[in-house]
N, C-alpha and C positions, 0 to 999 in steps of 0.2 A: 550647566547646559544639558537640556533634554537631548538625546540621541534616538531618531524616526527609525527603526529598522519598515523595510520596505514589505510587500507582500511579498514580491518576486526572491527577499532576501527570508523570510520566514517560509514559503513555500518550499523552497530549496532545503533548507534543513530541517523543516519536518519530513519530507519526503523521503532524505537520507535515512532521520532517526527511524522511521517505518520501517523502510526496503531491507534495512541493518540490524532489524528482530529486536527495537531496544524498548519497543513495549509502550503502553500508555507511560510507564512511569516519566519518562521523556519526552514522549509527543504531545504530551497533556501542556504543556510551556508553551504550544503553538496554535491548541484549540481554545475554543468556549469548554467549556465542561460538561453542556449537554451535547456538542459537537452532531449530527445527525450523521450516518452513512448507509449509501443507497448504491447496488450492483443488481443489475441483471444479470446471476450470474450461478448458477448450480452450487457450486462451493458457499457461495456465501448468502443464501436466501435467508438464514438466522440473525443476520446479523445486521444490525439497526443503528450503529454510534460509532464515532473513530472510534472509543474505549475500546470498545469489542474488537471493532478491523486493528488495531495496531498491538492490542494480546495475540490475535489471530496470527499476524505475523510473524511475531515474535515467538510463538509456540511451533510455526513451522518452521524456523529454524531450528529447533531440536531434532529432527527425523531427515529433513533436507540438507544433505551437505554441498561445498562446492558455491553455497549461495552465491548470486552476483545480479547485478542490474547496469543496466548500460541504459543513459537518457540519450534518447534520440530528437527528442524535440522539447522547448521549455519556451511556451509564451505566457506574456501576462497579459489581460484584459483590465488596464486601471479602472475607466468607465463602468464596466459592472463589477467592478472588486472580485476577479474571477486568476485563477493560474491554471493553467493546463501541460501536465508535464505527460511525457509519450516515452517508456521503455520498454526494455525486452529483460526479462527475467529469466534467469537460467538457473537449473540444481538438479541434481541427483540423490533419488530416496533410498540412503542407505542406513539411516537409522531405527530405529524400533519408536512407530508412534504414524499416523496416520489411517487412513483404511482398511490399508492392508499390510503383511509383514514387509520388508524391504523387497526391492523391485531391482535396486542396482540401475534402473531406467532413470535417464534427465529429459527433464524438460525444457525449450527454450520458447516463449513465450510473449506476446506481445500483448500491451496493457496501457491504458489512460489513469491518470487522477486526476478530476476536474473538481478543485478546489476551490471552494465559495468563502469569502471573506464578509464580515463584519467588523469595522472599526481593521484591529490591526490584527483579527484572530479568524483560525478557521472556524466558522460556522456548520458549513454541510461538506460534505463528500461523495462523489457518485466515482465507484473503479468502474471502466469500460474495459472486460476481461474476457474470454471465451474461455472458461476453467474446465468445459467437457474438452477442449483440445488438448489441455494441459493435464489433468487425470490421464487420460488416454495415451498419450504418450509416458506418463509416470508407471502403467500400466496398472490402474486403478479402476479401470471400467473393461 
């Protein structure tokens, strides 16, 4: 007997494996491979594929300690193969590795990931993030 995991149940644990800095090497289980990712968003204007967003992650936990995410909202859109999860991102730069030398400043932060599905894999990713709020309070700007 085949076993259906759901969107709502792969959304869920890629979004963990991301927010948790565990890298493509793990989030790649829950995309396509060419995955697309799209933000409006200063920090991340380089950056074009989950691959890249979910190293990006994971490389800021090395500088960022304290990490943590708290989901405040988690719906699915079955009909357009869509999940939209809504948290707040909290850390303090006290490691050596981002723009500037440590700040000792945290950030708390509010973000979307609207997740697009094909078949039973992530497709595309757009984050809906204000990263100039979050620098600025890091005091990075």
């Amino acid at each position: 007997m085949t076993t259906t995991i759901s969107i709502t149940e792969t959304a869920a644990a890629f979004f963990d494996a991301c927010e948790s800095g565990q890298g493509w090497a793990e989030c790649a289980r829950y995309c396509h491979p060419d995955a697309a990712f799209a933000a409006q968003s200063e920090a991340l204007t380089e950056v074009t594929s989950i691959e890249a967003y979910s190293n990006w992650m994971q490389g800021l936990h090395t500088f960022i300690s304290d990490v943590s995410y708290e989901v405040k909202g988690f719906g699915t859109d079955a009909e357009r193969n869509c999940v939209v999860v809504y948290a707040v991102f909290s850390g303090t730069h006290t490691g050596e590795g981002g723009p500037v030398p440590p700040t000792g400043k945290t950030t708390t932060s509010d973000y979307a990931y609207a997740l697009q599905f094909e078949d039973d894999k992530i497709a595309r990713m757009t984050k809906i993030w204000h990263s100039g709020m979050a620098m600025q309070e890091l005091g990075w700007t």
